[in-house]
C-alpha angles and dihedrals in degrees: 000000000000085000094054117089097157100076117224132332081231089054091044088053095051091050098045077052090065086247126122110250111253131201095254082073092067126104113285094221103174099344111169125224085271107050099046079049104064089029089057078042094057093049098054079044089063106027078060089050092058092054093070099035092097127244112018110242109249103279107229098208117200111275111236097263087050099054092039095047087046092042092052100048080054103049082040091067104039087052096057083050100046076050091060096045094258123148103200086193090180102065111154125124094274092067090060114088126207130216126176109211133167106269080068131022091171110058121033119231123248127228133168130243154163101068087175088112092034122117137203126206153022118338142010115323114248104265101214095158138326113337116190131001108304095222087076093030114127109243082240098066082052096069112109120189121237090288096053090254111143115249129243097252112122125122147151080283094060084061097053092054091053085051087053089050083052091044085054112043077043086055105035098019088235144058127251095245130101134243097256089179104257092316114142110193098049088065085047086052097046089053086056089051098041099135076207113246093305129181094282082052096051097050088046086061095040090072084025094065102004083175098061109096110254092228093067097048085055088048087053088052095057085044090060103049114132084213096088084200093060091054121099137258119252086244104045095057087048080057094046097047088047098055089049093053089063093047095048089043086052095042090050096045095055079049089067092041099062094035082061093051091050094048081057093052103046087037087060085046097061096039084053092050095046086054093048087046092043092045096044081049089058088045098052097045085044086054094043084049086054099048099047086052098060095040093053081048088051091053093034088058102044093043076056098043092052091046096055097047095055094054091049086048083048100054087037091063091040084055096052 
């Protein structure tokens, strides 16, 4: 945690939301039932609170080379974990820890973090009570038997649906759960329901957020199966985000390309328009030049005329 000087990806998203970073963003290292409770509680408190605080303040979502370059770092680590036989089992933004070096000063760097939960082996972890933060918790690791005890039912794949509830509070700054006013087990009970981020969904966030690549809401989609079996491998949306990266880079880049192109052409325009402007200026005043000319003649021509003609009528009359 010494390396990272960014903060968290949870505190990034609430300032890019235009909010003040509070302590219930912070990491949830060996937090009892309880604890995750009233932290859970506080939240909906103040999430409550916000509703009623008048105007929201402008969001500022991440811009595409931003969430490809943090979700990778993310999907980077969790599959050197899940290659090592590690289950992470808390995965949630603020887990994800964020550090600014030299090779970019633009975007910080992710890095997971928090394996208290985490579990190493064959087999399904021993459930003695809540693991994780429930908000990014599978619906399978949900299940309880006849007596409320938790199941046995997490699994490399549990993992893989917390990384999809990152992908999308990092996509759309919030969850897909309601404020159930500080009820616990409501939000216990939606998760259970989640039809998972199905077609209708997918078409919703394709007006939602227009700018986000296509291929990583889809990605989203296969993250938030509730068939365990449908959802990715670590490595294979690595490998996903990766290859989009590339698209979106080349896209962009023929962007630019064509952006330049159109800087040349209205900056020819304008030089053409400033000769034309410059040369129709030397025409008029040549023309003004002209017509002042023959008019100073004109008059020239009639004041000697007149004057001629007063002297003929003068030596007309002296002559009579």
């Amino acid at each position: 945690m010494s390396f990272a000087n960014g903060g968290s990806l949870a505190e990034l998203i609430r300032a890019r939301q235009g909010h003040h970073v509070t302590e219930d963003m912070r990491s949830s290292d060996n937090m009892t039932k309880e604890e995750l409770i009233a932290s859970h509680k506080r939240r909906l408190g103040k999430r409550i609170e916000r509703t009623y605080e008048g105007p929201s303040k402008r969001i500022n979502y991440f811009h595409n080379d931003e969430l490809l370059l943090l979700f990778r770092n993310i999907c980077d680590g969790l599959e050197f974990l899940h290659s090592k036989g590690i289950m992470h089992l808390d995965l949630k933004p603020a887990n994800v820890l964020l550090n600014w070096d030299e090779t970019n000063d633009t975007i910080p760097r992710a890095m997971l973090s928090d394996f208290g939960s985490s579990f190493a082996g064959v087999g399904n972890p021993e459930r003695t009570g809540q693991t994780g933060t429930m908000e990014y918790t599978s619906p399978e690791a949900l299940y309880k038997d006849e007596r409320g005890r938790l199941l046995k039912e997490r699994s490399f794949k549990s993992d893989m649906w917390s990384l999809g509830m990152i992908l999308y509070e990092m996509i759309f700054f919030s969850l897909p759960w309601q404020d159930y006013d500080n009820n616990y087990e409501e939000l216990n009970e939606e998760i259970l329901n989640y039809a998972g981020f199905d077609e209708q969904a997918l078409e919703m966030a394709k007006k939602r957020r227009p700018d986000v690549p296509i291929r990583i809401l889809e990605l989203l989609r296969k993250l938030l199966d509730r068939d365990v079996n449908n959802r990715p491998l670590a490595s294979e949306v690595l490998e996903e985000v990766m290859s989009t990266e590339l698209i979106v880079e080349k896209k962009d880049k023929i962007l630019l390309i064509r952006k330049q192109k159109m800087m040349k052409i209205a900056l020819f325009g304008i030089t053409l328009l400033k000769t034309l402007t410059n040369k129709l200026g030397l025409l008029l005043m040549l023309a003004s030049v002209t017509i002042f000319s023959y008019y100073t003649i004109w008059v020239f021509v009639t004041v000697s005329s007149a004057c001629i003609e007063r002297q003929i009528g003068n030596g007309l009359s002296e002559y009579q």
